[in-house]
N, C-alpha and C positions, 0 to 999 in steps of 0.2 A: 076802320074797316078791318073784320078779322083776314088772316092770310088764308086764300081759297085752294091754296098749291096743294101738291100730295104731303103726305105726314111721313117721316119716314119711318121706313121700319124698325120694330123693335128688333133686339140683337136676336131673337130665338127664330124668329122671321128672315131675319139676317142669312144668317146661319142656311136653312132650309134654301132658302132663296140659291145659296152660291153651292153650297151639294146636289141643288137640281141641274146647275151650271155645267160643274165639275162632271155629273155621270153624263149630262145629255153631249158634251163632247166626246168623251168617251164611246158613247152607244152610236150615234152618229158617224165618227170616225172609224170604228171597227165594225159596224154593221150597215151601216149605211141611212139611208132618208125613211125608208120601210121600219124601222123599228117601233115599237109601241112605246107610246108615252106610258103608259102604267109600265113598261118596263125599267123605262126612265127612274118615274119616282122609285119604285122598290128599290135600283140600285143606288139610291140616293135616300133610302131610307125614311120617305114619307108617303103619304097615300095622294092620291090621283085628285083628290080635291085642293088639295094644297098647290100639286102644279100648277093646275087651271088657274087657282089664284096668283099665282105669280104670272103665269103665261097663257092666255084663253086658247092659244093656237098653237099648233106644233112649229108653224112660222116664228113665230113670236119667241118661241123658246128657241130654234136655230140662230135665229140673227141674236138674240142677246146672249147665248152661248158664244159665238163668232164675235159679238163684239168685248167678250169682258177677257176672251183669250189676248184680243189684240187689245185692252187694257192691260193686262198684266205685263204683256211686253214692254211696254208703251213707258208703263210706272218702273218699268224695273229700271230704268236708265239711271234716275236721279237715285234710288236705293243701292246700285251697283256703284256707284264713285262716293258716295259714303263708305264705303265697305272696304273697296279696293282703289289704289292706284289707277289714275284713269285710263290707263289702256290696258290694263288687264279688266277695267269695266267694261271697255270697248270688246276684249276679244270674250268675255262670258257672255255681253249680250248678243254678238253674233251668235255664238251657239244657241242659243234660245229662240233666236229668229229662225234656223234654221229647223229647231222642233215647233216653231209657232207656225211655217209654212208647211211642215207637211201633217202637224190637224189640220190646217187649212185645205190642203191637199185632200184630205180624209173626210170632209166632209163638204167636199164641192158637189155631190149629188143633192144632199140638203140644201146647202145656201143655192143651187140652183130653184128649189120650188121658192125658197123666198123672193128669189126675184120673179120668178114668174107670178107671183102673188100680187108685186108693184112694188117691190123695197128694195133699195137698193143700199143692200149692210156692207157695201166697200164702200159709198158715199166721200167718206173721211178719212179713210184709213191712209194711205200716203202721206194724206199732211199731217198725221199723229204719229208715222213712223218715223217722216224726216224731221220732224220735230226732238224723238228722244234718240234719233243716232245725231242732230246736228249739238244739242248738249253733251251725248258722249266726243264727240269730235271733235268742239271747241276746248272741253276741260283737258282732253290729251295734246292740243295742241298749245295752250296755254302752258301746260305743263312739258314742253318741247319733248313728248315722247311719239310724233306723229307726224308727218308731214301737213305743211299749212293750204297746201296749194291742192287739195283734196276736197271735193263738196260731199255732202251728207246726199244730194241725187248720187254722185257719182257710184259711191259704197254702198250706198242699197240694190242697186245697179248689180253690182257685182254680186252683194249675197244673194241676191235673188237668181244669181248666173247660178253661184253654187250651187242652191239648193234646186233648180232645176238639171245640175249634173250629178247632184249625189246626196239629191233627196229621201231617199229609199231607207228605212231602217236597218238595213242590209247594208248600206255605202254609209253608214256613219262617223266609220273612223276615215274613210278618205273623205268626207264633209270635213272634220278635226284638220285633215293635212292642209286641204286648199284654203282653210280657213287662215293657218298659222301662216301660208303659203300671203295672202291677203293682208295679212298681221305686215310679215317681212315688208310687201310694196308699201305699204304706209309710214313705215319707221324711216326707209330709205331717204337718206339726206338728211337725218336731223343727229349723225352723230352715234346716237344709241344701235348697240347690237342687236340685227334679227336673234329672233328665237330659234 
């Protein structure tokens, strides 16, 4: 029996698919829910027919804007401790949650008609977040640069404290301090110097 599933996209399809992504957070986040989709595609460099094809609805293209950002985050976990020593992967991906909360911030007027549409694009999110901070968490604490007796609820916990005290593009570098500030409580007790 042939496979009935979707096909996946070609790379050129690919491509358009995640520039529509890319500007509709963008247009979303700086202008709000009211923006036009053809302004969407133009700033993303394809015509209005291609959107629709990837996304029939302005719903459709919010929530899968919202979910490929909180992908990105998501993925960066296991690419950031390839790269880096694992608590300096810990303390990059904190900053990045910290810019993934406030596009999320930026476009809570949007994701609000999605839900009122009936979808609900948080669904998941938590358990994909405590997911790639409890990999960043374990590989730091395997590597004794972190305290053991710290949960991955706990520290989401907390950046989400942060980025609700110094969210703002304006408070970014004291987001940076409370962060390093957050870095220090974790290292505490294992030996290793705060930063």
């Amino acid at each position: 029996m042939p496979d009935t599933g979707p096909r996946p996209l070609r790379a050129d399809a690919q491509r358009n698919r995640q520039r529509l992504l890319d500007a509709a957070v963008r247009a979303f986040s700086q202008r709000g829910p009211e923006v036009t989709l053809e302004s969407v595609a133009r700033a993303a460099g394809v015509g209005i027919g291609t959107l629709y094809r990837h996304f029939p609805t302005r719903e459709a293209l919010v929530e899968a804007a919202y979910r490929n950002e909180l992908g990105k985050l998501c993925d960066a976990a296991a690419e950031l401790l390839e790269e880096s020593p694992p608590d300096q992967a810990l303390r990059i991906w904190m900053d990045r949650f910290v810019d993934y909360l406030a596009t999320k911030r930026g476009m809570a007027d949007a994701l609000r008609l999605v839900i009122a549409a009936g979808t609900n694009p948080f669904a998941q999110s938590r358990d994909r977040l405590l997911a790639a901070l409890g990999l960043l968490l374990e590989a730091a604490t395997q590597a004794g640069s972190v305290r053991a007796d710290v949960t991955a609820a706990d520290v989401l916990t907390s950046l989400s404290g942060v980025s609700l005290a110094a969210g703002e593009p304006a408070q970014r570098e004291q987001a940076g301090r409370l962060l390093d500030l957050l870095m220090d409580g974790l290292r505490y007790g294992t030996g290793r110097p705060a930063t």
